[in-house]
C-alpha angles and dihedrals in degrees: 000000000000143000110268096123107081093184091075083041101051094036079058091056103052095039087060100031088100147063108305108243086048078062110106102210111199090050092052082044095054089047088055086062095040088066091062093039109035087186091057110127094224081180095058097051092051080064096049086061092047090053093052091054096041085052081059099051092054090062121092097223093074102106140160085271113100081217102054083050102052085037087057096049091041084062107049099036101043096028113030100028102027114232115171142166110263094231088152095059096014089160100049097129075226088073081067109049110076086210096063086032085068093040102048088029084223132109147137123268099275099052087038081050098051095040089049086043092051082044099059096034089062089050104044114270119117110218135174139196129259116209101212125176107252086359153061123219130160128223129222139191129354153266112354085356089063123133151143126239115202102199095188090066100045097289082294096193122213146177123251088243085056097044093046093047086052088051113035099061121243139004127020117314105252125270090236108112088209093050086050087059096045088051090042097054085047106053100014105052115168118240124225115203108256079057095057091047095047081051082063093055104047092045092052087044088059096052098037083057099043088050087045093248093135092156081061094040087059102051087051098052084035078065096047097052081059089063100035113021097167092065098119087183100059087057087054091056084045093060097032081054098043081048095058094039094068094251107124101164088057094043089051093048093051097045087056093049086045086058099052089050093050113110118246092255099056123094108248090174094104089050102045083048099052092041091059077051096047105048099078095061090036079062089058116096110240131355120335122190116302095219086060089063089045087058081072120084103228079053093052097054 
């Protein structure tokens, strides 16, 4: 993988280059793919997902109720077609890209999440994200209707007061009500969408570094700063992949730009230092050895 086609790029930066709930999810999802297959017809599998929601508004068990509708989808996605979480290669980069999740009708919690997200909003069911820790779910309804789906496992549908007593160790979760709300906003953060794409991506980034693609590592984490260019840290992993990747003069310029973006309370000692350290092989034309760059200490965090 890389980032040599500038059409999926730049089709990514103007899908997010704007607020996040403007942010149409299954088509940044489908750019995201589209970098790693420059043939990929972003515009056919739109229409895979439309299908799929116009096969659930044909049915006769779609009803007022919020429960008749996930049931229904439910139905059609995890029992007719056969839509199911990938435990057995959790960590395929396929799990990630929406394009090969459609065709291989297998993902991980958070791709399962958005296409059964872009599913209910086109018929009619308003769902939001739900940053867990180690897992993905999506929320539905309010008030006393409340509940979490957990589309890796079937669209398995619970309560807050289940999904809190699963979370919050052992024992029951309290009676308070406030207490309920102060666990809730803990372990059960909602997600907006530049933060479930961002999840992608990190979670692409993970698995492009573990497997020593660190030119695909970088795109991913170059994707994440557009939709969150504050993230200090990113630039940090920019600069850690293009280290061990050889290119010093890259991995200079983005721990400089990692240091200006620090807060005023952080410790910049290590990078100053490493940058001092750094300077003389990011003066060098080309790549230089990468265990030369993982002598110095930012590069051996």
């Amino acid at each position: 993988m890389g980032t040599a086609d500038n059409g999926p790029r730049d089709n990514f930066v103007r899908s997010v280059a704007r607020p996040s709930a403007q942010i149409n999810l299954a088509l940044s999802c489908l750019y995201i793919a589209a970098e790693d297959d420059p043939d990929l017809d972003v515009l056919l599998y739109m229409g895979a997902i439309n299908e799929i929601s116009e096969r659930i508004k044909q049915q006769p068990l779609i009803r007022p109720s919020i429960f008749d509708s996930l049931y229904a989808l439910n139905d059609l996605m995890f029992v007719e077609m056969g839509f199911r979480g990938n435990a057995g290669n959790y960590y395929d980069i396929q799990n990630s890209l929406l394009s090969d999740v459609l065709d291989r009708k297998l993902g991980i919690p958070i791709t399962l999440s958005i296409l059964y997200m872009e599913v209910g909003r086109r018929i009619g069911i308003p769902l939001t994200g739900v940053n867990m820790s180690g897992h993905f779910l999506l929320s539905a309804g309010k008030g006393d209707f409340l509940v979490f789906v957990d589309p890796f496992r079937e669209g398995r549908i619970y309560s807050r007061w289940e999904c809190l007593k699963m979370l919050s160790g052992p024992g029951n979760p309290p009676n308070d009500p406030k207490k309920l709300d102060q666990l809730e906003r803990r372990y059960l953060p909602r997600a907006d969408n530049k933060m479930i794409l961002a999840r992608v991506l990190n979670n692409m980034k993970m698995i492009h570094t573990q497997n020593g693609d660190f030119v695909g590592a970088i795109a991913d984490a170059e994707r994440i700063q557009y939709l969150m260019p504050w993230n200090w840290r990113n630039i940090g992993d920019i600069a850690h992949l293009h280290g061990r990747s050889g290119r010093a003069r890259d991995a200079y310029d983005m721990l400089s730009r990692m240091v200006q973006m620090m807060p005023p309370h952080e410790d910049v000692k290590i990078q100053l230092d490493s940058l001092e350290m750094l300077k003389p092989l990011a003066e060098i034309d080309g790549l230089v050895d990468p265990e030369k760059i993982h002598e110095i200490p930012f590069f051996r965090i």
